[in-house]
Every structure is written in structure tokens, then in C-alpha cells.
C-alpha positions as CSV (number, residue, x, y, z in Angstrom):
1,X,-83.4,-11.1,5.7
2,X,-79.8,-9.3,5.5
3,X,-76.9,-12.0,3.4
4,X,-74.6,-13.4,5.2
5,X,-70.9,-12.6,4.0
6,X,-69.3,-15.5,2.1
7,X,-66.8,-17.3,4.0
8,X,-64.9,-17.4,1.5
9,X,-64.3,-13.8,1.7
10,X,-63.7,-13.4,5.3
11,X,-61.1,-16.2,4.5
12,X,-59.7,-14.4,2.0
13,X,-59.5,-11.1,4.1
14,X,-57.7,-12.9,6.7
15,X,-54.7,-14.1,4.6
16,X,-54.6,-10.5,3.5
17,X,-54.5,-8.9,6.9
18,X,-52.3,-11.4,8.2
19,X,-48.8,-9.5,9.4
20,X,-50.7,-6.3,10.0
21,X,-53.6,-7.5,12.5
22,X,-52.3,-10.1,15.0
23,X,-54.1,-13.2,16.1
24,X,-55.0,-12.2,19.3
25,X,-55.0,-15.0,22.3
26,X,-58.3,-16.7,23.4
27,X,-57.2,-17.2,26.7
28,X,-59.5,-18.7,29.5
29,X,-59.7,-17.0,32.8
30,X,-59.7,-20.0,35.5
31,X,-60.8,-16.9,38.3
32,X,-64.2,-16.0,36.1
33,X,-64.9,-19.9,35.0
34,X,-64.9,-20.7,39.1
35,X,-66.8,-17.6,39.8
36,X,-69.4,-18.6,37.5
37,X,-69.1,-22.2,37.3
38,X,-68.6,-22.4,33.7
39,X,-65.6,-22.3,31.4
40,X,-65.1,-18.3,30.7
41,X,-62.4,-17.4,27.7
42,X,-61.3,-13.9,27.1
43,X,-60.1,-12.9,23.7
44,X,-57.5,-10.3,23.9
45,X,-58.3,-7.8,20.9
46,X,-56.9,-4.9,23.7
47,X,-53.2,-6.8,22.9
48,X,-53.3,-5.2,19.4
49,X,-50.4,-2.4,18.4
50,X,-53.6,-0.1,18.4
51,X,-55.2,-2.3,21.6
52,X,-58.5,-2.6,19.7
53,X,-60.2,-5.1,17.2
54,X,-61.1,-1.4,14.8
55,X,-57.1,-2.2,12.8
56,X,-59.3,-5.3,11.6
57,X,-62.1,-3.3,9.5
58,X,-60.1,-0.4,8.4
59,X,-57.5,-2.0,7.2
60,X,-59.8,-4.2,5.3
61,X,-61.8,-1.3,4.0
62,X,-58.7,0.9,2.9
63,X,-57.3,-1.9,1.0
64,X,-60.3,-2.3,-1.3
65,X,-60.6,1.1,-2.2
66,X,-58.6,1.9,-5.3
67,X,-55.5,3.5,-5.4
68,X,-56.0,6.5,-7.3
69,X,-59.2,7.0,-5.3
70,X,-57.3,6.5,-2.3
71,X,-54.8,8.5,-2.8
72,X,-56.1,11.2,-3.6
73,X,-56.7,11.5,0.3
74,X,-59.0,9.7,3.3
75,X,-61.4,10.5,5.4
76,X,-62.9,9.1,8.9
77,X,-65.1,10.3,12.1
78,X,-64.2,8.6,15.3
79,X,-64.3,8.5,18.8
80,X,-60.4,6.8,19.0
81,X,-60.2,3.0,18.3
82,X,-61.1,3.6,14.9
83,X,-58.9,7.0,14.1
84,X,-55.8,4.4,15.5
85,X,-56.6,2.2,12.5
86,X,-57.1,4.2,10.0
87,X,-54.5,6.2,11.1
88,X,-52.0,3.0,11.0
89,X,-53.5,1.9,7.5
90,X,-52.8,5.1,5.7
91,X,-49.1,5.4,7.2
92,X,-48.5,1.5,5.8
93,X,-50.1,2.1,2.6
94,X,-48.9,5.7,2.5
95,X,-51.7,7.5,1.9
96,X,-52.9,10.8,3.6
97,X,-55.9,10.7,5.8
98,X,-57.8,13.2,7.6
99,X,-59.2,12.4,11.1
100,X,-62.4,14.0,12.3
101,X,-62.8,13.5,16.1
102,X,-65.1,14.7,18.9
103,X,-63.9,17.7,21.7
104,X,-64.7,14.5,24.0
105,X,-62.2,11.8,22.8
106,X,-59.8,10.7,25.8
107,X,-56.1,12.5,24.9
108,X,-54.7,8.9,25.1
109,X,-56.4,8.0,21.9
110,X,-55.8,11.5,20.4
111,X,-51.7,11.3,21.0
112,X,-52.2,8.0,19.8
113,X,-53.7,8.8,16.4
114,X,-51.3,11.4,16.0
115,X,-48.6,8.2,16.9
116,X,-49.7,5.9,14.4
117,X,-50.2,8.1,11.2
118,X,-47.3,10.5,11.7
119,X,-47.0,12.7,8.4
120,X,-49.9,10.7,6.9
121,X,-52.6,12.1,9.3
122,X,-54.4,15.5,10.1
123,X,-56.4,15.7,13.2
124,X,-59.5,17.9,13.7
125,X,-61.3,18.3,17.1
126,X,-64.9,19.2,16.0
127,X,-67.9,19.0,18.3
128,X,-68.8,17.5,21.4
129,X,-69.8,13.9,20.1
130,X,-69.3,11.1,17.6
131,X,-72.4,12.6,15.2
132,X,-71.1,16.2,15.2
133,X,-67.7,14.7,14.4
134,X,-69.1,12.6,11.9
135,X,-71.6,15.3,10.2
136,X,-68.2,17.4,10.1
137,X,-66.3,14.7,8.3
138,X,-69.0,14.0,5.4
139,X,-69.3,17.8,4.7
140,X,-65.3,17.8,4.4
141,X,-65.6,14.9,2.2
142,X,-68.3,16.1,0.1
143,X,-66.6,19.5,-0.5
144,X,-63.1,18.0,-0.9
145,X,-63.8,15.2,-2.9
146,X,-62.4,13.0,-0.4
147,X,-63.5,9.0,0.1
148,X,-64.9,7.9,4.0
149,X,-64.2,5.5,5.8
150,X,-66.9,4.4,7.9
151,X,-66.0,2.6,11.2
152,X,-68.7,0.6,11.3
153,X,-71.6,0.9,8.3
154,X,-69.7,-0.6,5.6
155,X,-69.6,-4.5,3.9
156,X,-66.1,-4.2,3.4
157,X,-65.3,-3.0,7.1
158,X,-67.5,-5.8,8.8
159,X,-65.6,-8.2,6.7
160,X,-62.8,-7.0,8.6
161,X,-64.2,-7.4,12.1
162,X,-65.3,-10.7,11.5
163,X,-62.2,-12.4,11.1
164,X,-61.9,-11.7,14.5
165,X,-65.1,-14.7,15.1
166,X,-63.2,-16.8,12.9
167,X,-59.7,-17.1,14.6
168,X,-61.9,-17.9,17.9
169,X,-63.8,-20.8,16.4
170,X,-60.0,-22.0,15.1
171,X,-58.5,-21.3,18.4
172,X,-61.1,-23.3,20.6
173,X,-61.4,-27.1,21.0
174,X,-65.2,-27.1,22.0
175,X,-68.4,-25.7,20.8
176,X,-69.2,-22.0,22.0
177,X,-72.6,-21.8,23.8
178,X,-72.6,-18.1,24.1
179,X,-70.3,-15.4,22.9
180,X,-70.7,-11.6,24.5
181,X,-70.0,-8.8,22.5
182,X,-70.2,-5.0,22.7
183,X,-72.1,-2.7,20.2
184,X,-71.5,0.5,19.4
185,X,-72.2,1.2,15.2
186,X,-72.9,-2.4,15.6
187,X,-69.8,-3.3,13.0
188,X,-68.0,-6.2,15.3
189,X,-71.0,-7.6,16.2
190,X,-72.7,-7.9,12.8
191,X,-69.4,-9.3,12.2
192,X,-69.7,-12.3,14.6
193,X,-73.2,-13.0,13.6
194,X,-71.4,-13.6,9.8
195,X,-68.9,-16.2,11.5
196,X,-71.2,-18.0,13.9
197,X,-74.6,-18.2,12.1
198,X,-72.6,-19.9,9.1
199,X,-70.3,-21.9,10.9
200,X,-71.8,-22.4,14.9
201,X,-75.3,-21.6,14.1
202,X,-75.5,-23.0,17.9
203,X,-74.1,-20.8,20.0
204,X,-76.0,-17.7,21.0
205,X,-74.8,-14.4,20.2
206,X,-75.7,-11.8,22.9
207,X,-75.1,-7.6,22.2
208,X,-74.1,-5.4,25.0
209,X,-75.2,-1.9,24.9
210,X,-74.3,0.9,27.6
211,X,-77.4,2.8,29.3
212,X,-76.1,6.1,28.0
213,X,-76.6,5.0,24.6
214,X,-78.9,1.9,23.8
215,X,-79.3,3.1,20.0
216,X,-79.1,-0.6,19.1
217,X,-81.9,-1.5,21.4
218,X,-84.2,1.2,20.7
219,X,-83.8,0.2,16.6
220,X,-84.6,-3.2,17.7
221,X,-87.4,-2.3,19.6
222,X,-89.2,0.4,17.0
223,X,-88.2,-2.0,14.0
224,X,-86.6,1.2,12.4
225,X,-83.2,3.1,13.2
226,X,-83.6,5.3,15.8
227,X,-81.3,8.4,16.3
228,X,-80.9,9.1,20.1
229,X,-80.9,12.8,21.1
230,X,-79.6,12.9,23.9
231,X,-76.1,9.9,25.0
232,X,-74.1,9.6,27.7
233,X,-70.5,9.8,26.4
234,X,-68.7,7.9,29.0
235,X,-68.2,4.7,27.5
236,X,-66.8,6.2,24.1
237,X,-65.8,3.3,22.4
238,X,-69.7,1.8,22.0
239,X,-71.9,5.2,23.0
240,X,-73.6,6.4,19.0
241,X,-76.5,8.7,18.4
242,X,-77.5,6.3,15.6
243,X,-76.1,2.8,14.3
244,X,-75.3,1.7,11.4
245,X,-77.9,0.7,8.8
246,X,-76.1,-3.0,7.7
247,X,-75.3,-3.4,11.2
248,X,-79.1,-3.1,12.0
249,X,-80.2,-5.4,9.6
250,X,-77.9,-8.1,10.5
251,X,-79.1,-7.6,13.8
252,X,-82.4,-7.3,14.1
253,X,-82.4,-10.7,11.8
254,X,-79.6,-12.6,13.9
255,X,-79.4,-11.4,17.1
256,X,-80.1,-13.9,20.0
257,X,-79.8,-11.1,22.9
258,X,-79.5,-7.5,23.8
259,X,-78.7,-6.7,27.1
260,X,-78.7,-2.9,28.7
261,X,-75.9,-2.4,30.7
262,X,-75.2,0.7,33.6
263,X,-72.5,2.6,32.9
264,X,-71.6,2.5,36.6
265,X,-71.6,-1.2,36.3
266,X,-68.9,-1.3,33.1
267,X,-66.6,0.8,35.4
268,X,-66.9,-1.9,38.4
269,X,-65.9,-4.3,35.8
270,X,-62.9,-2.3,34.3
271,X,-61.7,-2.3,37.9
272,X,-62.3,-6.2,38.4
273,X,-60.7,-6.8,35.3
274,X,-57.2,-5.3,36.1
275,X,-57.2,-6.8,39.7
276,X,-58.5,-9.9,38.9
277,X,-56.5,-10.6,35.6
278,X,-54.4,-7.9,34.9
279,X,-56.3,-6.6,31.9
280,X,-56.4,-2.8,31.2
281,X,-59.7,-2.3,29.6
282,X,-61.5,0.5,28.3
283,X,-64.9,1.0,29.1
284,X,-66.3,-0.7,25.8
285,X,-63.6,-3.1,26.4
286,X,-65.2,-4.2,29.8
287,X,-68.8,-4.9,28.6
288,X,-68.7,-8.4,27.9
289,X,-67.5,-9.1,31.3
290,X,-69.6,-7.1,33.1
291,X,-72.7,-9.1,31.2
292,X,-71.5,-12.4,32.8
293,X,-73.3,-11.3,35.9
294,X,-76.8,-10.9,34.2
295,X,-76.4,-14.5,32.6
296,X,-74.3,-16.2,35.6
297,X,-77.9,-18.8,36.1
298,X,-77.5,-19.6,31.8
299,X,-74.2,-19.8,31.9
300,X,-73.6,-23.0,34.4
301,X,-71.1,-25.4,32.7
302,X,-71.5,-23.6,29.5
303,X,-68.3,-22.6,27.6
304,X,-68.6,-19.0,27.1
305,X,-66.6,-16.3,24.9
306,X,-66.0,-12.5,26.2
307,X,-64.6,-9.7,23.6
308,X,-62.6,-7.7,25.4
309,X,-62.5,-5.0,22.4
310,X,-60.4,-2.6,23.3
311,X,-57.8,-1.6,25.9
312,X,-57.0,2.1,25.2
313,X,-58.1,3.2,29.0
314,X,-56.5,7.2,30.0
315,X,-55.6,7.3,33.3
316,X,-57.2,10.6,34.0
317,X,-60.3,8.9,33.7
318,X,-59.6,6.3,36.7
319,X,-61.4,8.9,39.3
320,X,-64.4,8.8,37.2
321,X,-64.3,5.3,36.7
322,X,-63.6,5.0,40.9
323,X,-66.5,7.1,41.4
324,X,-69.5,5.6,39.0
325,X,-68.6,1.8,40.0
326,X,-69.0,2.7,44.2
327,X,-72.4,4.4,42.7
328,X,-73.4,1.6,40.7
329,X,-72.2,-0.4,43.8
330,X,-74.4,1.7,46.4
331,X,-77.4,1.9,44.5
332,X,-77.8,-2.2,44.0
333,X,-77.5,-3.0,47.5
């Protein structure tokens, strides 16, 4: 069975982070805890400078890599949230990084990388996903002599995305029954199952994975990591060809759930999301909430915790997102 992290060091990571990453609100909706009948809180990791939860792990991650090996120059793949982290890490610390991201990547996230790192960061469009990307940017390393930085297979990284879980358990009065959580690499949820199996062991901790890409599921299922050939890129933030190999073990070990969600039915909740509450979510971003539906008979008089993850949504993409939810709609009547 995968180690738990020690508290201690996700404690000590906070107080380190703390001025860079901002404690993000746990605010309750009172519109989704009378549509479901339960008490529904949202924590706002889309209210970040970056508007996602990824400033968490790479800061972490960067700080613990020695500075002559850092500066000697940085590396990551990424479909966006992560490239805005790394990218704001490596301008603070002043190092130089090099960003590696897929043809595919929403031009919001790309001007936004270029933003945050400013004469810290180079940007190379390579491929047409987050594996080609990646393959591109371990190559580069290799023949550079440059250090990764993984967005989501990494200790150190994880220990950064799970003091996320433990500003919810000190921001809440009562006892979390179940917590909903996108996966992607798998990195924020592997780290909520080091906050809550330690220090909740109660509540149950329940993975969201799009249709496109249910890499996590598939692992699950075949007890061994299985590379997809073939995603769906639409919901860019959490759609991988393969997870992460720590992220699989704390999850195939911890997990409580792993739910399968259509990406027509993520874009329905993006749009529920900013009319009901004003949120601007991504498509990863609006995964928790959209799980509430498959769990609305669990979740009576339950207090329950969505991640909404990130909030970096282009508005080019609103047609798409316009057109797959009145599909989703149509074909589940």
C-alpha cells in the first residue's frame, strides 16, 4: 500500500507557500444545497492569480530543487494550468524555464503563460496533445541537461496540491461526508486522499474523470497503468493519455469512487455554474459539480465539498461549450 505523506510536511509546505498561493474561500452555495437537499460548499481554487490549484504543486516542487540545478534552467509539459505555475514560480524565483505545450491549448492559457513568466519563459507549441508535448519536453531535457517539472507524477508536487485539502478541513465547522474532485494526472486528487485518509478518514473521496479520457478508470480497472490511444481533448485541464504512476498507486489504494462523466454533461455544468453562481469555470473546473447529479440520492443532508479547480475558460470556446451541453441535454431525455 502507497505511504501517506507526513502531515508534517504538508504543514510545513503550507507556511512556505503562504504569500504566493492564496487561501482560497470554501464558500457554500445556498442554490445547490436546496437543489439537492444537502449542504453543498464550493472551494474557489479558480480565484487564484493563475485561477487554478496547479501554483500549489509547482511552486512546491521548484522550491525543492536546488539552486544551482535550478538555475541552470526548467522544464515542463502542459496543457495550461500548470505552464501558469511554473511559469509564475520561475519569474519569482528568477529562474528560466522552458514551457512545452500542445497545438491544442486554449490561447487564453497560452497568453497567460507568456503573462506570468515574462523574460523568464520560452514557449514551444509541439504536437497535438498533452503526451506529444510531454515526449517533446523529456527529449529537450534529456539533451539539454535541463530538470522537469512534472505536473502531476511527483512527491514533491502532490505535497503541494494537498494543502489545498488541508485549508478545507480548517475552513469548515463540520465533518465532510464526501468531497468531489477532478482527475487528470491524478496529482490533486492523490493529494486529498493524503489530507483526508490521515485526518477525516470518514469522508468519502470520489474522482471525476471525463469520457474522453477515463485513463484513471481504465488503470483502476486492469490493476496496471493504462496508456489511452485515442482522448477526447475538450476538457483539457483533466483529459491524459496516461496518469501518473504515484497518483495511481495512491488511488487504486484510497479511492472511495470513480465516476465517468460526459463531456457534454461538464459543459451543461459550466453554463449552470456562471448563471447560477457567477462562477467562470473551465471544463475541468466544472466536474465536481456536474457529479452532484449522479450522487443527488447519497448526498441527502450530507455536507459535501466540490473543487472547482480551475477557472481559466476562453471565450472562443463558449459555442462549443453551447453546443455539446444542448446534445448532452437532447440525448438524456
Amino acid at each position: 500500500m502507497q505511504k501517506l505523506i507526513d502531515l508534517a510536511h504538508i504543514r510545513g509546505t503550507t507556511r512556505k507557500i503562504r504569500g504566493i498561493v492564496k487561501k482560497t474561500p470554501l464558500q457554500e452555495s445556498l442554490n445547490y444545497s436546496q437543489k439537492y437537499n444537502s449542504k453543498i460548499f464550493f472551494k474557489r481554487e479558480d480565484l487564484q492569480d493563475v485561477k487554478s490549484f496547479k501554483i500549489r504543486g509547482a511552486y512546491t516542487k521548484i522550491l525543492s530543487v536546488e539552486k544551482t540545478i535550478a538555475q541552470n534552467g526548467l522544464v515542463c509539459a502542459s496543457a495550461g494550468n500548470h505552464a501558469q505555475g511554473f511559469a509564475v514560480s520561475c519569474s519569482l524565483l528568477d529562474y528560466n524555464g522552458t514551457v512545452f505545450m500542445p497545438h491544442s491549448t486554449p490561447s487564453l492559457k497560452v497568453s497567460l503563460v507568456k503573462k506570468f513568466g515574462g523574460k523568464n519563459i520560452k514557449i514551444k507549441l509541439v504536437g497535438e496533445n498533452f503526451s506529444k508535448a510531454y515526449k517533446a519536453a523529456m527529449d529537450y531535457c534529456i539533451s539539454n541537461r535541463k530538470t522537469f517539472i512534472h505536473p502531476f507524477d511527483d512527491i514533491k508536487v502532490i505535497e503541494g496540491q494537498a494543502t489545498l485539502f488541508l485549508e478545507i478541513i480548517e475552513q469548515i465547522k463540520n465533518p465532510i461526508d464526501y468531497i468531489f474532485i477532478p482527475i487528470g494526472g491524478g496529482g490533486l486528487i492523490s493529494g486529498a486522499i493524503n489530507i483526508f485518509k490521515q485526518l477525516s478518514p470518514k469522508t468519502k473521496i470520489i474522482g471525476i474523470e471525463p469520457a474522453g479520457a477515463p485513463s484513471m478508470k481504465e488503470s483502476i480497472i486492469k490493476n496496471k497503468i493504462i496508456k489511452l490511444h485515442k482522448i477526447d481533448n475538450f476538457v483539457d485541464g483533466a483529459a491524459v493519455h496516461k496518469i501518473g504512476i504515484i497518483p495511481f498507486e495512491f488511488c487504486k489504494d484510497y479511492l472511495d469512487d470513480l465516476l465517468v462523466i460526459d463531456e457534454g454533461e461538464i459543459c451543461q455544468s459550466i453554463l449552470d455554474l456562471k448563471s447560477i453562481e457567477k462562477i467562470t469555470a473551465e471544463p475541468a473546473g466544472a466536474m465536481s459539480s456536474a457529479a452532484l447529479r449522479l450522487y443527488k440520492e447519497r448526498i441527502v443532508k450530507k455536507n459535501v465539498v466540490c473543487i472547482i479547480c480551475g477557472g481559466n475558460n476562453d471565450d472562443s470556446r463558449m459555442k462549443e461549450i453551447y453546443k455539446r451541453a444542448i446534445n448532452w441535454k437532447n440525448s438524456s431525455k
